[in-house]
Steps between C-alpha positions, in 0.01 A plus 500: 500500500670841412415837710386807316802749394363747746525338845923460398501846756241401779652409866514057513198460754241712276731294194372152701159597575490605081580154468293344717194696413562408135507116553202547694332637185420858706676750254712758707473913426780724475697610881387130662147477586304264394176515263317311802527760739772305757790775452832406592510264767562658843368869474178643575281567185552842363268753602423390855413682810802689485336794350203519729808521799589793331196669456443480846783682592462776252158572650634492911762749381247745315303474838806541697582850274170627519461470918888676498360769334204560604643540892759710364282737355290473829788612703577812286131577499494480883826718541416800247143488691724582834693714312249712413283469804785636644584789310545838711554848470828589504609173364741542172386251243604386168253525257434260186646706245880577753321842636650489850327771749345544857148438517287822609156385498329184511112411386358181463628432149694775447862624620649869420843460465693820600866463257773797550212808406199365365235279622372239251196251622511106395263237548623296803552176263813683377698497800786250434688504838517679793874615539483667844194497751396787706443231795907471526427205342709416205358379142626208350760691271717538825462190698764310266859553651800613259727217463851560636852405367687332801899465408674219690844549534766188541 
């Protein structure tokens, strides 16, 4: 019995199952598996649950993303609502658009905004930061510390 020209490449156990399937009378396909849906001995069918693993995961890390996001965007909510709550006169803010200035008056959506000599009023939604608080208190452009160069000398 002669082998087709075409298996002269293939590995010697897909060569032997070629052989055997052909003296069974089951004709082999191209890259090993057999016409009669048995594959190559030894490995899982192609196309098993594999894929469905993998789904799985893809979905538990789109949940995962969406609940880190979500409570981020909670917590900045929740801050900028104390930010603002807390907003004083005398208090120099930053507004959206880099106007920095000392707040003069305060209404319940409104802030006038007193900068070197004029006085310009802005909704309260476009107070970025609070750099210094009347209260002694101190916004959160000050709170983080310079770092210092320490030399050590041998």
């Amino acid at each position: 019995m002669s082998l087709p020209l075409s298996l002269s490449g293939l590995p010697a156990p897909i060569i032997a199952q070629t052989r055997q399937a052909t003296e069974q009378g089951v004709p082999a396909q191209p890259g090993g598996a057999l016409q009669d849906g048995t594959g190559t001995p030894g490995q899982p069918p192609a196309g098993g649950a594999g894929g469905m693993g993998f789904f799985w995961i893809l979905i538990l890390m789109l949940v995962f993303m969406i609940l880190l996001t979500s409570m981020s965007g909670r917590k900045q909510r929740k801050r900028r609502a104390e930010m603002l709550g807390g907003l004083g006169r005398n208090d120099k803010v930053q507004m959206i658009g880099g106007e920095i200035g000392t707040v003069v008056e305060l209404k319940d959506d409104e802030v006038v905004l007193e900068t070197g000599s004029s006085k310009i009023r802005y909704s309260r939604q476009a107070v970025q930061q609070v750099l210094r608080s009347a209260s002694g208190g101190v916004g959160p452009a000050q709170t983080v510390a310079e770092p210092t160069l320490t030399e050590t000398r041998s």
